[in-house]
C-alpha positions in Angstrom: -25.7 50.1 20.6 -26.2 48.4 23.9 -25.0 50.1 26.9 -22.7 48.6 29.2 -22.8 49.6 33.1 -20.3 49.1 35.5 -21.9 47.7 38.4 -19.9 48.9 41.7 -20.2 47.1 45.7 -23.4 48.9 47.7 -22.9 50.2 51.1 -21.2 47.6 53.1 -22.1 49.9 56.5 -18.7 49.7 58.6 -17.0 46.9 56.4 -14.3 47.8 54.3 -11.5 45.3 52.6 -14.2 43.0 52.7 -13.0 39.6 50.8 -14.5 38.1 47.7 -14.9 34.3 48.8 -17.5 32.9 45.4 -18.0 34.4 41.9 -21.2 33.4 40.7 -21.2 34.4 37.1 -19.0 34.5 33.8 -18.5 36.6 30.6 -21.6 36.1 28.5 -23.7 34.4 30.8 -27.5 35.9 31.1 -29.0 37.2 34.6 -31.5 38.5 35.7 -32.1 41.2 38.2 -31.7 40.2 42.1 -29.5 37.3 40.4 -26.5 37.2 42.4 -23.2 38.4 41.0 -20.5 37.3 43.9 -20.4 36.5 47.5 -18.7 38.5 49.9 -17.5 37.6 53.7 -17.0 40.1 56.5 -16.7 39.7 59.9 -18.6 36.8 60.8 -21.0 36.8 57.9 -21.6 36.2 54.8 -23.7 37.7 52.0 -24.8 38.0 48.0 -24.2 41.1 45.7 -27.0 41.1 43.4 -27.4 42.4 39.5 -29.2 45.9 39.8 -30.8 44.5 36.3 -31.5 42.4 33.9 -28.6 41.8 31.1 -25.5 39.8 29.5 -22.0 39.6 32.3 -19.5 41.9 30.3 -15.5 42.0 31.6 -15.4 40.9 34.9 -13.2 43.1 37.5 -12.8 40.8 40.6 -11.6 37.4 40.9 -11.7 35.6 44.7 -9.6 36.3 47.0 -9.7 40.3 45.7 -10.8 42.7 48.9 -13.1 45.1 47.9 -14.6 48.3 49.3 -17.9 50.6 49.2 -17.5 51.5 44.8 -15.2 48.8 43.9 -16.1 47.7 40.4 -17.5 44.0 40.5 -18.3 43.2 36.4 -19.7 44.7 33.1 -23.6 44.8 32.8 -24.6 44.7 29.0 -28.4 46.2 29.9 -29.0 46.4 26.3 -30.1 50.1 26.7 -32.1 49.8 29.9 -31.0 52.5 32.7 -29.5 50.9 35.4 -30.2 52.7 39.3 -26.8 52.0 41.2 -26.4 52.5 44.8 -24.6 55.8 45.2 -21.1 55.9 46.5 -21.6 58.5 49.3 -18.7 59.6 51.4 -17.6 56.6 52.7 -15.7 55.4 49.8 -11.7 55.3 50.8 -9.2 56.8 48.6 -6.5 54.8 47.7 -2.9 55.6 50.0 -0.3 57.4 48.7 3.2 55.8 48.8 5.8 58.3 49.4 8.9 57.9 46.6 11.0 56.6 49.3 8.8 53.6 50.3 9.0 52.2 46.8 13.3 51.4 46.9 13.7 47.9 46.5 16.7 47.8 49.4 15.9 49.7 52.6 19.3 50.1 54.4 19.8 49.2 57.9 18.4 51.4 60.8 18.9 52.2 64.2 16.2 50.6 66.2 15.3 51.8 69.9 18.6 52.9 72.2 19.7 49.6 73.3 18.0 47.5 71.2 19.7 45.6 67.9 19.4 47.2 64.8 16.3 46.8 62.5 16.9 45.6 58.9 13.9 46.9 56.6 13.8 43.8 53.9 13.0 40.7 55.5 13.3 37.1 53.5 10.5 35.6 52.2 7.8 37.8 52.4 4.1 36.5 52.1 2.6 37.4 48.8 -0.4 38.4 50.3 -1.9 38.6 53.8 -4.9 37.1 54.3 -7.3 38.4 56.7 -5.4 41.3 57.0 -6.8 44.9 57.8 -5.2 47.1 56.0 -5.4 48.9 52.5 -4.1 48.3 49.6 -1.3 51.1 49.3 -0.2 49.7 53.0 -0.3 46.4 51.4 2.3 47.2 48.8 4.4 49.4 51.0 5.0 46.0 53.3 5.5 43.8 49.8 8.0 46.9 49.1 10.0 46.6 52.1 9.8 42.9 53.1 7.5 43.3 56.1 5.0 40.7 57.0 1.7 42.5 57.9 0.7 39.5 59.6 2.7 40.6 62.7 1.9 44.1 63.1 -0.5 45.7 65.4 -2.8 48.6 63.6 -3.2 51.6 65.6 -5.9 52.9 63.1 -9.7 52.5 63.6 -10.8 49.1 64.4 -7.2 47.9 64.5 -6.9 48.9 60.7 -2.8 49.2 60.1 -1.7 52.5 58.5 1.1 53.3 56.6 2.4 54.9 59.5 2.3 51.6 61.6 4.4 50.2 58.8 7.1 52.7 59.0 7.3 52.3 62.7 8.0 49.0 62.6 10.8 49.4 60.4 12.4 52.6 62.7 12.0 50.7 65.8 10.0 51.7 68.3 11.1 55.5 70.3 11.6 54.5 74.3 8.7 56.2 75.0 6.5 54.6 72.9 7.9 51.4 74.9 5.6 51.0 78.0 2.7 52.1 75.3 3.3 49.5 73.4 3.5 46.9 76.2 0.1 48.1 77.5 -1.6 47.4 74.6 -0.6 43.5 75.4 1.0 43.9 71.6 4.8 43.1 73.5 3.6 39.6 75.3 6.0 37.2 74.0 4.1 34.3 71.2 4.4 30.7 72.4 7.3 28.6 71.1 6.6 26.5 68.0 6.8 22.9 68.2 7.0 20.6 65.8 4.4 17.6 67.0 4.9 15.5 64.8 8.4 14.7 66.5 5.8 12.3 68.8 3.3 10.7 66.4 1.2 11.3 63.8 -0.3 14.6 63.2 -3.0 16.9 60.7 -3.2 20.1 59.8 -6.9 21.8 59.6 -7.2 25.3 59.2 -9.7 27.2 60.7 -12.4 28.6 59.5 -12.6 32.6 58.3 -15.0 32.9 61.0 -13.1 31.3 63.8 -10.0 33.3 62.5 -11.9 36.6 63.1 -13.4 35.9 66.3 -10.0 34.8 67.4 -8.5 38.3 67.1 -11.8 39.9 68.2 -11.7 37.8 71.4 -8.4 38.4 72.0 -7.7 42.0 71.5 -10.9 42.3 73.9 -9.2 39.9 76.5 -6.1 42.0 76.3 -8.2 45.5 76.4 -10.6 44.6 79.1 -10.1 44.0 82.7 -12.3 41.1 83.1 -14.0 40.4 86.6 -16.6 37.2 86.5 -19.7 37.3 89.3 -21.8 33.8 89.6 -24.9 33.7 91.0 -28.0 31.6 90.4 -31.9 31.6 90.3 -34.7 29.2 91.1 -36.6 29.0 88.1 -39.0 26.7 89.3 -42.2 28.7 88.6 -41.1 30.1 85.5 -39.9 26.8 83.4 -43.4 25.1 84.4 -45.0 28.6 82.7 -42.8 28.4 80.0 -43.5 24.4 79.0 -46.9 25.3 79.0 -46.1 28.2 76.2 -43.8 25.9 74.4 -46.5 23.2 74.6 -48.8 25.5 72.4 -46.3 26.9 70.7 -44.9 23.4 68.9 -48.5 23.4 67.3 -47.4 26.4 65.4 -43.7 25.5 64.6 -41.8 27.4 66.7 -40.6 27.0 70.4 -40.6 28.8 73.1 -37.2 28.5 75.4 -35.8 30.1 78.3 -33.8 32.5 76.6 -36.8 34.6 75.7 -37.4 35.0 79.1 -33.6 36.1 79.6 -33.9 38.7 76.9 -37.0 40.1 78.6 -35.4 40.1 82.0 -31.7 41.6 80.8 -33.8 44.5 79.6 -35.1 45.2 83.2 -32.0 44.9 84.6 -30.2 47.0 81.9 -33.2 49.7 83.1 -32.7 49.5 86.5 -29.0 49.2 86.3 -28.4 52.0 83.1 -24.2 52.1 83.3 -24.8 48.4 81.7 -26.1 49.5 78.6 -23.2 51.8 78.5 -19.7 52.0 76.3 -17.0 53.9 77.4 -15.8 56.7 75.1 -12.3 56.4 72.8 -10.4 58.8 75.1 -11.6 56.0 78.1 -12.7 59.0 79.9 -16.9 58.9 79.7 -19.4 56.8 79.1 -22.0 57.0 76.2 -25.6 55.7 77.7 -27.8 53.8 75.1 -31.4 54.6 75.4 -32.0 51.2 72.9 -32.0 47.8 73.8 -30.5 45.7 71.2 -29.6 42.3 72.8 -26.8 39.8 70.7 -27.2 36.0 71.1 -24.2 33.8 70.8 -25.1 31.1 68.6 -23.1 28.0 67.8 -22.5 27.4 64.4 -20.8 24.9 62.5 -18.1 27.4 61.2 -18.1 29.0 64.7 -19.2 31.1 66.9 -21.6 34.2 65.7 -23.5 36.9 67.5 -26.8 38.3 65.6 -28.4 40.9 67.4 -32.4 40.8 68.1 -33.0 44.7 68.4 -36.1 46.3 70.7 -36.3 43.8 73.2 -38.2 45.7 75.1 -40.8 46.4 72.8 -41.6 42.6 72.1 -43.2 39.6 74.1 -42.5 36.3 74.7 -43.9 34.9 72.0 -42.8 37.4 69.0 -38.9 37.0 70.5 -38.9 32.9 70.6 -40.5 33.4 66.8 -37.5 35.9 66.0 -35.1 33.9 67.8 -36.0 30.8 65.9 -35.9 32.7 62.6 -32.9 33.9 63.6 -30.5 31.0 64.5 -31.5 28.8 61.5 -30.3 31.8 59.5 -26.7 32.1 61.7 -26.6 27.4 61.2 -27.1 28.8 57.0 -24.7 31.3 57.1 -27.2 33.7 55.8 -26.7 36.4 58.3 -26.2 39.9 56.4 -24.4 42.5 58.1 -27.6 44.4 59.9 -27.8 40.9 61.9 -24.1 41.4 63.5 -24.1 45.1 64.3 -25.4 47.1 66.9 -25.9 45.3 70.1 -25.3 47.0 74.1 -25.6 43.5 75.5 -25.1 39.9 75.1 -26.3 36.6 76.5 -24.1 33.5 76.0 -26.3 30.2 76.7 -24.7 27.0 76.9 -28.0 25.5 78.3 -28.3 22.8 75.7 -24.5 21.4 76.3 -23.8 21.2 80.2 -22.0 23.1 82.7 -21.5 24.7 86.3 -20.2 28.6 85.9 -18.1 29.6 83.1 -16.3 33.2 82.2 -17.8 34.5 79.2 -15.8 37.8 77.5 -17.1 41.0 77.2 -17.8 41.5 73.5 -16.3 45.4 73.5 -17.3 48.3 73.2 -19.6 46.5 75.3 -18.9 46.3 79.1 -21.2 43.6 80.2 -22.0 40.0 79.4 -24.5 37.4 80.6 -23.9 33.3 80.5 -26.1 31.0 81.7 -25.6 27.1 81.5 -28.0 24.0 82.0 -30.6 24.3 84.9 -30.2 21.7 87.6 -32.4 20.0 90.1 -30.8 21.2 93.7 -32.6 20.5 97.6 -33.3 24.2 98.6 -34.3 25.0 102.2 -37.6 26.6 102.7 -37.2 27.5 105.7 -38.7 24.3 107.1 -37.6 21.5 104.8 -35.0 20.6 101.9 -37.2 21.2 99.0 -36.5 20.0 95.1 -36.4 23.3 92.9 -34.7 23.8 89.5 -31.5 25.8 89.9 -30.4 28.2 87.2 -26.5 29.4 87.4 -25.6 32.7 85.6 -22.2 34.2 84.8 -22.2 37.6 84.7 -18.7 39.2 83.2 -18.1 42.7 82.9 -15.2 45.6 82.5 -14.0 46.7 85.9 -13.2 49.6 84.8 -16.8 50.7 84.2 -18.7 48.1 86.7 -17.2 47.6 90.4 -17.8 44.6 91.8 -20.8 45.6 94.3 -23.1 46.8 91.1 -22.4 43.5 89.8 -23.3 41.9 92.5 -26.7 43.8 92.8 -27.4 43.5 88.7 -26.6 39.9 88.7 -29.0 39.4 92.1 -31.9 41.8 90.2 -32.0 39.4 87.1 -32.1 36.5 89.4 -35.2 37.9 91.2 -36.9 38.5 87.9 -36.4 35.0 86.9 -37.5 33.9 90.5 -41.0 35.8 90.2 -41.9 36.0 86.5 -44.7 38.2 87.2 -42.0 41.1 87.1 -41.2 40.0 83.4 -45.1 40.6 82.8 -45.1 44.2 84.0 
């Protein structure tokens, strides 16, 4: 009798309620192993579960649009006896939530919201039948569906902004006065802009945006609200070093890859992160220490036509030149594919935003918490420098250097942001 395997979801590392966006196969079709099963999409990336062998597609056990976890069950394998090696579950496999007996009544009767406030009616009209890009469980799903909530306007207080069960039944008590200023800190209380309806003055369209612009749109935002921003501008001569790096790129067109400036800007950040160790730094989850890195993993903001991604090129400092514009170029035609897996996205301590190739004076890029620094550069310009004799033509580079005041004063900046510059003034630094 042939044996039919259930084949599960593998280790998604910190992902969880991960989407299901393509379904590759059907009952009784024939695959072979590696053949993938369904595509998944996570926080700014995409990526293929593949068959653990070869065999016939049983029952299928996910359909798009289902969120699955580390152990959900994707599909039936008919292996036709062959033993199957499936990745193991571990401990990171999340139980379903509980719902208490009293979340489950179909009529929630009115309660008392916060003193002074209006009462809070638990069943709402109308609410969504799911809620898309949500992050919360499934048992906090079907509590909300219970009792009329929309999760879509709810602030999680769980890890990674994940909602909890217990966010959902504070929303429907009404928040205690004390939790009041709390709340307000958290930038959770700012009032949303009024609707308009545009089309009162001409034509209009509606275009959603993509999952990945969705994303980074709460990632940006909830690190805008979290982290006081300051912005420092400075700017580097990098005359010497872009006539070394044509030559480089000269030779290095012969072989099919390029060599650009931000090589040289990953080499340099490393240096600086040396010299200047509290930016390569997080600050803890009680905000009252800092956790030092001794790695340097760098992330790259790369434009993309679904948005804006950040792969991460790890060891910096243990690589050249040459092997980083090889990487880099490897790299960014994968993030253009949308073939970056999830090891691409995680684990960077700093990030360099180049708008080089567009245009541009000075810009503020935002910290990408837990980190607390950032670096943007834009395009080089020709600029009359004095020389201490004479107005002399050099090429101009001006950097943006953003980073979280509560970590980085204002003087440290100052002296980080003037460090990198001299490294990109002398190149012979970069070579030490």
């Amino acid at each position: 009798m042939a044996a039919a395997t259930e084949v599960t979801v593998p280790d998604l590392g910190d992902f969880a309620e991960v989407p299901v966006i393509e379904i590759h196969v059907a009952a009784g079709d024939v695959v072979s192993a590696e053949d993938p099963l369904i595509t998944l999409e996570s926080d700014k990336a995409t990526m293929d579960i593949p068959s653990p062998a070869a065999g016939t597609i049983g029952e299928l056990r996910v359909k798009v649009g289902d969120l699955v976890s580390l152990g959900s069950p994707i599909l039936l394998l008919d292996t036709g006896g062959t033993d199957v090696e499936l990745p193991p579950l571990g401990d990171q496999q999340e139980p379903p939530e509980e719902i208490p007996e009293a979340a489950v009544v179909p009529v929630v009767p009115v309660v008392p919201a916060a003193e002074g406030g209006p009462p809070v009616t638990a069943v709402q009209a109308g609410p969504p039948a799911d809620f898309d890009g949500v992050h919360a469980g499934p048992g906090v799903r079907r509590l909300a569906r219970e009792l009329g909530l929309d999760l879509t306007t709810l602030a999680g207080t769980g890890p990674k902004g994940r909602i909890t069960k217990d966010d959902v039944i504070a929303s429907v008590r009404g928040p205690a006065p004390a939790e009041a200023g709390a709340v307000a800190a958290t930038g959770s209380g700012i009032p949303e802009v009024p609707a308009q309806d545009f089309s009162k003055f001409g034509p209009v369209e509606t275009r959603p945006l993509s999952r990945i612009q969705r994303l980074s749109g709460l990632a940006l935002h909830r690190s805008w609200l979290n982290v006081p921003h300051v912005t420092h501008n400075d700017e580097a001569d990098i005359t010497d070093l872009d006539a070394y790096r044509r030559e480089l790129d000269t030779a290095a067109r012969a072989q099919g890859y390029r060599v650009t400036l931000l090589a040289f800007l990953l080499k340099a950040s490393v240096s600086a992160l040396r010299e200047f160790p509290k930016f390569n730094s997080s600050l803890t989850p009680e905000k009252d220490a800092l956790i030092y890195k001794s790695y340097y993993h760098l992330g790259i903001a790369v434009d993309t036509p679904e948005g804006l991604v950040v792969p991460v090129i790890r060891d910096v400092d243990r690589k050249g030149v040459t092997g980083l514009s090889r990487e880099l170029g490897a790299v960014s035609a994968k993030a253009r594919d949308g073939k970056l897996g999830l090891a691409d996205l995680q684990g960077a301590c700093f990030t360099i935003s180049s708008l080089g190739g567009i245009g541009g004076t000075s810009f503020t890029p935002i910290v990408n918490a837990p980190e607390v620094a950032i670096l943007g550069v834009v395009r080089s310009r020709t600029a009359p420098v004095w020389n201490g004799t004479a107005f002399v033509p050099r090429l101009m580079l001006p950097i943006s250097l953003s980073y979280d005041h509560r970590v980085i004063d204002g003087a440290l900046a100052a002296r980080f942001a003037r460090y990198l510059c001299h490294l990109l003034e002398d190149i012979r630094g970069l070579l030490l």
